[in-house]
Residue, then its C-alpha position, 0 to 999 in steps of 0.5 A: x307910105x305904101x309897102x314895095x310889096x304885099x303878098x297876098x292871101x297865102x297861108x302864113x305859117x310865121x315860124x313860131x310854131x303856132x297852127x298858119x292863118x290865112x293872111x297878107x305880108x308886107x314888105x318895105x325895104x329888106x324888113x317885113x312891115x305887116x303880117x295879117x290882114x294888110x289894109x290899102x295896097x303896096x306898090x307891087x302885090x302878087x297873089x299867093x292864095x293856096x300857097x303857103x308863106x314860110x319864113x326862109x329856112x336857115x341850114x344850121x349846118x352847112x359846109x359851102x364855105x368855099x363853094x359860095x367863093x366859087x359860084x356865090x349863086x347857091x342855086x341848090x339852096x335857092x331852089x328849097x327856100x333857104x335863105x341862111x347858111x351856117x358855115x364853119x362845121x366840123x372843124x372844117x373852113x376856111x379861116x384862119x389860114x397859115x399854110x393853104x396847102x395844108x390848110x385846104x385838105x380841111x375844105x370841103x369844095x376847095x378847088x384852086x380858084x379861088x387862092x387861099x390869099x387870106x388869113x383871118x376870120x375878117x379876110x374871109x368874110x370880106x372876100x364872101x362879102x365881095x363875092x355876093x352870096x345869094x344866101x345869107x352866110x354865118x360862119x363859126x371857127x373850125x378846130x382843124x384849122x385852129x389846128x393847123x395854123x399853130x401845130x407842126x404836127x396834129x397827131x398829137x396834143x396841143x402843148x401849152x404854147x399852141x394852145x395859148x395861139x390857139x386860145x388867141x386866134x379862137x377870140x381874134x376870129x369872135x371880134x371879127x365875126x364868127x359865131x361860134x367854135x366848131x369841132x370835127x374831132x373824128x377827123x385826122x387833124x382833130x382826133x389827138x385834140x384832147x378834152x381838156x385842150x377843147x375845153x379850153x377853147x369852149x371857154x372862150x366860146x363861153x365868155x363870149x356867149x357863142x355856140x360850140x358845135x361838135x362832129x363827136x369823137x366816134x360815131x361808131x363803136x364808142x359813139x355813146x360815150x363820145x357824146x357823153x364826153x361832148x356834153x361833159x366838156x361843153x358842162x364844165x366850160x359852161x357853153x352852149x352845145x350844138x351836137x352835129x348830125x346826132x345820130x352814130x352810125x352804130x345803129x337803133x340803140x346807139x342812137x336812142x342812147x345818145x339822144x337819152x343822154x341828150x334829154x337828161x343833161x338837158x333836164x339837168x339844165x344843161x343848154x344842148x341841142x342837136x341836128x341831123x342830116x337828111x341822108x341814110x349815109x355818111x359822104x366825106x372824102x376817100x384821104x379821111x382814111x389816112x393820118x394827118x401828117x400822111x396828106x402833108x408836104x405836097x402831091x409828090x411827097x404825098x404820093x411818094x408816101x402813099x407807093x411806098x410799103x413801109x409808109x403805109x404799114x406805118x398808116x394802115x393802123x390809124x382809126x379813121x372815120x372809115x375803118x372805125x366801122x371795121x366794114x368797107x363793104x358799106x363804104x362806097x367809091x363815089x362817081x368821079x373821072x379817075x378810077x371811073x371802073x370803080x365807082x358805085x362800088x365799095x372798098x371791099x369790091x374793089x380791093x377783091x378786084x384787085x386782089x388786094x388788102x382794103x388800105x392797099x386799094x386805098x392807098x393806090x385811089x388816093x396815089x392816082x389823085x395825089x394832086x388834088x386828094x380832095x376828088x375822091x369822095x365815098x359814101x357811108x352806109x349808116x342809117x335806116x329810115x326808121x332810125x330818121x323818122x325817130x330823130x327829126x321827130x324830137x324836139x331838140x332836133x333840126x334838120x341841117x344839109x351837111x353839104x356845100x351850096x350848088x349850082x347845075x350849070x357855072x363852075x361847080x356844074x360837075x359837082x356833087x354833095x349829098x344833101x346839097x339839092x335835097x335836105x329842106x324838100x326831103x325834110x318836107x316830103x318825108x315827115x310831112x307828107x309821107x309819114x305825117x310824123x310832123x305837123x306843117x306849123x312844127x316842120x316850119x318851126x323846125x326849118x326857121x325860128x328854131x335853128x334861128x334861137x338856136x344860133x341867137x340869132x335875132x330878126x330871122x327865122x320869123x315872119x313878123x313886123x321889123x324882121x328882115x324879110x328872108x320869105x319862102x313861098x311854096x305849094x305845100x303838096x309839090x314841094x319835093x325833092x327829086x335828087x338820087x343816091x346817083x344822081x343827087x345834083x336835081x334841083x327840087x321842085x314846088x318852090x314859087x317865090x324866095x326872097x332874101x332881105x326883101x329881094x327876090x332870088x326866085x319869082x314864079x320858080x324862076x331864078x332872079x339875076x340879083x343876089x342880096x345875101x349877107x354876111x351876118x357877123x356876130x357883134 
């Protein structure tokens, strides 16, 4: 029976690592049926010579949770050759919700359609599945919301009795899928989380196998010994350990620590690798500033704290992922349409501007957005190219977006995340064709088969016989990104075909109607 298509005479690169041979692929159904030379004809062939043929690129850290809800497109993805998101990241998601409103504030995109009218892990992933994602989707369990569905308050160390409820919907939330248990213990609603209430939940992780992947304590001063805690909590509740975007942001040294004491808990037999981000800085929102129990009650009562004196005397001391640098002239107001006269400046600017302290200037941004303190995003300065180069190099590490799905037109057209539109291609173009610091077959491994194992997850991230047939189809010397610092929502260029479980989401660089992502839950 003759294959739906063959691809032919591109140069395979079958994500192993190994160097690409000159070759056919088959497909029948969503499941590649032959990699190599394919003898007769399939019922479509389309020539791919000079092309190379990759296994579609798996985002082992995404954060499109609620933008694959509200455009399910993921045009951004699309447009690189991703074909597999992991959401769920940093203790930031969207399950198990009791509270939206206070459950949102831990969503990265969330925007009021669609409404938080779910509870569980199955609730989300049903209403991802109805939605119809482009790409295929993997969610792990965020901390934050773990948090807040048990705790009046997460200023503070769980008590016994929540974290029994915590340990309770940490397993519900595995029955029903997820992969794995995420932490982003830098965040307000994290950052009183304890190692021993981590490693409690690492445990339930452990017995079942999953993966545990953790934004560290600091990532500033005191970055090193947060991932040396990290890795000792993941230890002693025997767990895999996935660290999110490794490198601090406390400069070269620092860095190189870290990744030593990566390399010798490794050697000692522990099972931890780590990803990086494809930006020279840190992008999350201007309220990450504020203490947990600051951004609770509602827009009026969270405006009223943020104009009153004394509230923000009581807040101006809480250590944020902000403040912990201790310089908020690297930390930058991003584009957005209510302090306009602001954007593209740092904190410090605008706190001169307007003769006043940093935190006060804070606190009068987020009280003009008091309703939705999701719409103020900064940018952090923290990375030099070098300090890149040397991270994507490793061996242990994965480049990941750490950014939401996009599209440029629909719903989410006015929107921007940082990496959403350009970690696979920069990745590419940066150590590939710039530097030359990686091969092409290692590039590849590093955007397919190793982030594949890496999550356990079987029949992607390969191209061979029986696995599904997620496919990249790109010109090796086009494919680029071409996004800015202030201008990051362009599609990137050089990608021909995609396509996702045997179907096309691009033909011949053009976006296809049909969307044939999954959602993968873990058995």
């Amino acid at each position: 029976m003759s294959p739906d298509l063959v691809l032919r005479g591109g140069l395979i690169h079958d994500g192993s690592g190994d160097p690409a041979v000159p070759g056919d692929i088959a497909i029948a159904g969503d499941r590649i049926v032959a990699v190599g030379r394919v003898p007769g004809s399939g019922r479509e062939e389309i020539d791919v010579t000079g092309l190379i043929v990759a296994p579609g690129f798996i985002d082992i850290h995404s954060h499109s949770d609620f933008t694959l809800l509200v455009d399910p497109r993921a045009l951004s993805s699309i447009h690189q050759g991703v074909t597999t998101e992991v959401v769920g990241n940093c203790g930031f998601g969207c399950f198990p919700i009791r509270d939206p409103v206070r459950s949102a504030t831990s969503i990265y995109g969330h925007r009021a359609e669609p409404p938080l009218d779910w509870s569980a892990a199955a609730g989300y992933l049903a209403r991802l599945e109805q939605a119809g994602p482009a790409v295929n989707v993997l969610s792990l369990t965020p901390n934050a919301q773990l948090r807040m569905a048990t705790m009046d308050r997460t200023d503070r160390p769980a008590d016994p009795e929540a974290l029994a409820a915590m340990t309770r919907l940490l397993e519900q939330t595995l029955d029903e899928g997820s992969w794995g248990y995420s932490t982003g213990l830098e965040y307000a609603a994290e950052a009183a989380a304890t190692p021993e209430e981590i490693g409690t939940l690492c445990r339930v992780a452990a017995r079942r196998g999953a993966l545990y992947a953790t934004h560290t304590r600091a990532r500033d001063a005191g970055a090193v010994e947060a991932v040396a805690e990290a890795l000792d909590t993941a230890a002693k509740a025997e767990v895999r350990l996935q660290l999110s975007h490794l490198l601090p942001r406390s400069g070269l040294q620092d860095g190189r620590r870290c990744i030593d004491l990566v390399e010798a808990a490794r050697a000692g037999g522990q099972d931890v690798a780590f990803d990086m981000h494809t930006r020279l800085h840190g992008l999350t929102h201007l309220a990450a500033a504020l203490p947990s129990w600051a951004r609770e009650g509602g827009p009026e009562a969270v405006h009223a704290r943020l104009t009153d004196p004394a509230e923000r005397a009581r807040m101006a001391g809480f250590r944020s992922i902000l403040s912990a640098g201790g310089d908020w002239g690297r930390v930058i107001l991003y584009d957005n349409d209510r302090w306009p006269e602001h954007a593209r400046r740092s904190i410090a600017e605008i706190a001169a501007a307007r003769a006043q302290s940093p935190f006060d200037a804070i606190c009068d941004l987020l009280a003009g957005v008091a309703e939705d303190l999701t719409a103020l995003m900064v940018l952090i300065a923290a990375y030099s190219p070098e300090q890149q180069d040397e991270v994507f190099a490793h061996p242990l590490c994965v480049p990941a977006s750490d950014a939401t799905a996009l599209c440029p037109d629909g719903p989410l057209s006015g929107s921007a995340f940082h990496g959403a539109y350009t970690w696979a291609a920069f990745f590419w173009r940066r150590m590939v064709r710039e530097t030359g610091a990686l091969t092409p077959e290692t590039a590849i491994h590093k955007l397919t088969a190793q982030p594949a194992a890496r999550l356990g997850l079987p029949d992607r991230g390969r191209l061979a016989p029986e696995y599904f047939a997620d496919v990249a189809v790109f010109d090796p010397h086009a494919y680029c990104d071409t996004g800015t610092l202030f201008a990051p929502s362009q599609p990137a260029r050089g990608m021909v075909h995609v396509l996702v479980n045997g179907s096309f989401a691009m033909r011949n660089g053009r976006i296809m109607s049909g969307r044939t992502g999954r959602i993968i839950r873990r058995q």
